[in-house]
C-alpha positions in Angstrom: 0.0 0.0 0.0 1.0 3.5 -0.9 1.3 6.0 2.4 -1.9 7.0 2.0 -4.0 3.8 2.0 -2.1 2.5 4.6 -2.5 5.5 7.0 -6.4 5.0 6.2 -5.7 1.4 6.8 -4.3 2.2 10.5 -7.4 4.2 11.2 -9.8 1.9 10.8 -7.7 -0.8 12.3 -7.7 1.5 15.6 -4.3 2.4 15.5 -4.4 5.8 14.0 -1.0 7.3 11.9 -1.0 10.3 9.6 0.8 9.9 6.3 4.1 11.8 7.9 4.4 8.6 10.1 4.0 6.1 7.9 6.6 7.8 5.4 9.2 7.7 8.1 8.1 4.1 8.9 8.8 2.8 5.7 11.6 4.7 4.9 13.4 3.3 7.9 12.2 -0.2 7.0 13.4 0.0 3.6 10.1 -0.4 1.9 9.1 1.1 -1.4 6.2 1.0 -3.5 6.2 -1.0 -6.8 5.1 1.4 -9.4 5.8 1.9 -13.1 9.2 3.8 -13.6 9.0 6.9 -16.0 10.3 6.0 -19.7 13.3 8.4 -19.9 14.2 6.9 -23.4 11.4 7.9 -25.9 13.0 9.8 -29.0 11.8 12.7 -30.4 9.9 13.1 -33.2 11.6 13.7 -36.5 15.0 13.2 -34.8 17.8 10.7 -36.4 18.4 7.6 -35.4 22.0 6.4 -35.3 22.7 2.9 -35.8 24.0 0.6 -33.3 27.9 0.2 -34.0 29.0 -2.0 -30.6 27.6 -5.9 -31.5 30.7 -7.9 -32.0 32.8 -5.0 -31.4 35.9 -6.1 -29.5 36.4 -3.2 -26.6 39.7 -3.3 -25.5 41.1 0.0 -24.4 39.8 2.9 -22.6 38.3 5.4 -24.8 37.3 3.4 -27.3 33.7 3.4 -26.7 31.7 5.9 -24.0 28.4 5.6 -22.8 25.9 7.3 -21.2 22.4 7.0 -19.7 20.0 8.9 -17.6 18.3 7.4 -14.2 15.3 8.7 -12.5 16.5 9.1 -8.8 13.0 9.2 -6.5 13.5 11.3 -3.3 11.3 11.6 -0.2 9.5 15.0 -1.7 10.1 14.6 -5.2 12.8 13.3 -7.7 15.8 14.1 -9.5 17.5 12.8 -12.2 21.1 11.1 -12.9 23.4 11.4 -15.8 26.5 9.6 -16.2 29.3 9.3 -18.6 31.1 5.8 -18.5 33.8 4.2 -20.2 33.2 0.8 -21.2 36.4 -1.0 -21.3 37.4 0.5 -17.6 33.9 0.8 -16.4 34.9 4.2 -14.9 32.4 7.6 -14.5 34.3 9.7 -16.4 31.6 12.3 -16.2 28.0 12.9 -13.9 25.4 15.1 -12.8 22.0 15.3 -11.2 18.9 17.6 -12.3 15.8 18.0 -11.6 14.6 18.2 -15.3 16.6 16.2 -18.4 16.4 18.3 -21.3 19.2 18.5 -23.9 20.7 21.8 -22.1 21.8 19.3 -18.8 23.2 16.3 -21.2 25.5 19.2 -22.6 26.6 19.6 -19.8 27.4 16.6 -18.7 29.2 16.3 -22.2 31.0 18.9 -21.6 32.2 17.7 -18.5 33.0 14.8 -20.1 35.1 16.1 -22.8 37.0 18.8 -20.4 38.8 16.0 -19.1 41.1 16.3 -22.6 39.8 12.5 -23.6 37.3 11.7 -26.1 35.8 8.0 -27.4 35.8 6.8 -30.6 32.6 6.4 -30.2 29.9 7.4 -28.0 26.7 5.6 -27.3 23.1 6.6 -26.4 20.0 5.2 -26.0 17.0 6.8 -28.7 15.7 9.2 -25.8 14.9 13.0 -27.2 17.5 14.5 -26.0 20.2 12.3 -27.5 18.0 12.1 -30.4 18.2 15.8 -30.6 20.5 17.8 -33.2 21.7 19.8 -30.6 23.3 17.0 -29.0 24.4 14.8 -31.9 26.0 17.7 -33.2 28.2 18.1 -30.3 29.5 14.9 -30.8 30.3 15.1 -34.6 32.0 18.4 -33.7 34.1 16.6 -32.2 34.8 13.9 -34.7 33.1 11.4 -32.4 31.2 8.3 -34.1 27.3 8.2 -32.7 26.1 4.5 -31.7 22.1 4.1 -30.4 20.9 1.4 -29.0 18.3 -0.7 -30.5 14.7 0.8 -29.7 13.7 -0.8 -26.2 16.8 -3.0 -25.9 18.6 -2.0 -22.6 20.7 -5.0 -23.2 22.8 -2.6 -25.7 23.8 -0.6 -22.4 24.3 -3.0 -20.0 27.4 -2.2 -18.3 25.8 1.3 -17.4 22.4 -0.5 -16.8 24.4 -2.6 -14.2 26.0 0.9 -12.8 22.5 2.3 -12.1 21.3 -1.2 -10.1 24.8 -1.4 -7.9 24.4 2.4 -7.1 20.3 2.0 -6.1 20.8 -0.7 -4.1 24.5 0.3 -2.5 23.8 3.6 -1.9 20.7 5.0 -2.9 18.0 2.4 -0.9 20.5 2.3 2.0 21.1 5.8 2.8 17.9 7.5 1.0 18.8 11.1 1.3 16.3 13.8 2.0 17.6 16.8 0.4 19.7 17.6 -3.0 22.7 18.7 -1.7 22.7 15.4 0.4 22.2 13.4 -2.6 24.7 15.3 -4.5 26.8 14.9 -1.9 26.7 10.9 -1.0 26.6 10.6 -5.0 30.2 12.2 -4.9 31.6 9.8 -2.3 29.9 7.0 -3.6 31.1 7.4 -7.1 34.7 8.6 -6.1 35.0 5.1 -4.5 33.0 2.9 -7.2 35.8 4.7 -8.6 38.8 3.9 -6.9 38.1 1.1 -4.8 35.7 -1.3 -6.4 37.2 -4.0 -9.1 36.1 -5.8 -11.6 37.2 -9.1 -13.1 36.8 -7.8 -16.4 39.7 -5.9 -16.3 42.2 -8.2 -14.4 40.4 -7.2 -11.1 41.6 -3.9 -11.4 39.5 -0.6 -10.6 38.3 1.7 -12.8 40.5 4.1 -12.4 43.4 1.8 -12.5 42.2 0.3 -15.7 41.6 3.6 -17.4 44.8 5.7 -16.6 47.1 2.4 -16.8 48.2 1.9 -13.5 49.1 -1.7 -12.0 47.3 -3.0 -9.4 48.1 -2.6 -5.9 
């Protein structure tokens, strides 16, 4: 039950809460409702559609391929929205931000960020929402001489290494600490991905981090 039945629920079961109380209840038993998720990935209409250029590929260096995605974040009075820039061979966030809307203006900038670092993929893949659909935002890429990939239209398999980012950082992080305010999310999003970052390995790469992996170093 949603907060509301369930306060109505506690009423007429004689043991009265108001919705406040239940909120807190279930936020410090870890319970959330099941409810459809928004779908963040619809393109626009008239936009191009880039085919997708990474089955078979063989990814073996940094750089080669980057991918992004956009994750709807749900908060105790609201929602934001998460942006992230990964590379695929090293599995590192090269690039992220949070918003509370996800129009072309904040993938920019998380491009932007992206690019700043003075490294830029071969090729760069998106899923077919609007805003990667968007000229705005392909145009970016090819003036950079970056190669546009999409993935096929409802296959989230196409992007699964960042599809398995988004469930590690829910369920690490997001569902454990549930933070109240922005700057707290913003915040414990910094930490968390500074040490996804720089701590956490993956066999993929010889058990190295991400970091490791991308910038060359040996392993510890």
């Amino acid at each position: 039950m949603g907060t509301r039945r369930m306060s109505a629920h506690l009423a007429n079961t004689g043991m009265p809460a108001n919705r406040k109380a239940v909120r807190r209840l279930y936020r410090e038993m870890g319970i959330m409702p099941i409810y459809p998720k928004p779908r963040l990935s619809r393109p626009g209409k008239g936009h191009k559609i880039y085919p997708y250029l990474l089955k078979g590929l063989d990814i073996s260096a940094p750089d080669q391929v980057w991918s992004t995605d956009i994750t709807y974040l749900p908060m105790p009075s609201g929602h934001m929205y998460l942006m992230a820039v990964m590379d695929i061979y090293s599995r590192r966030i090269v690039a992220w931000d949070i918003s509370n809307t996800m129009d072309v203006c904040f993938c920019k900038r998380v491009l932007r960020q992206a690019l700043d670092t003075g490294r830029k993929p071969g090729i760069f893949n998106t899923d077919q929402g609007s805003q990667y659909t968007s000229e705005e935002f392909t145009q970016a890429l090819l003036d950079e001489g970056i190669r546009i990939s999409m993935d096929g239209k409802g296959r989230f398999i196409d992007n699964i290494f960042i599809e398995r980012f988004w469930r590690t950082l829910k369920y690490d992080y997001l569902y454990i600490y549930r933070p109240e305010a922005v700057k707290e999310l913003r915040q414990g999003l910094s930490r968390w991905i500074e040490r996804y970052n720089t701590v956490r390995t993956h066999s993929s790469v010889g058990n190295l981090t991400p970091d490791a992996a991308y910038f060359g170093r040996a392993a510890a």
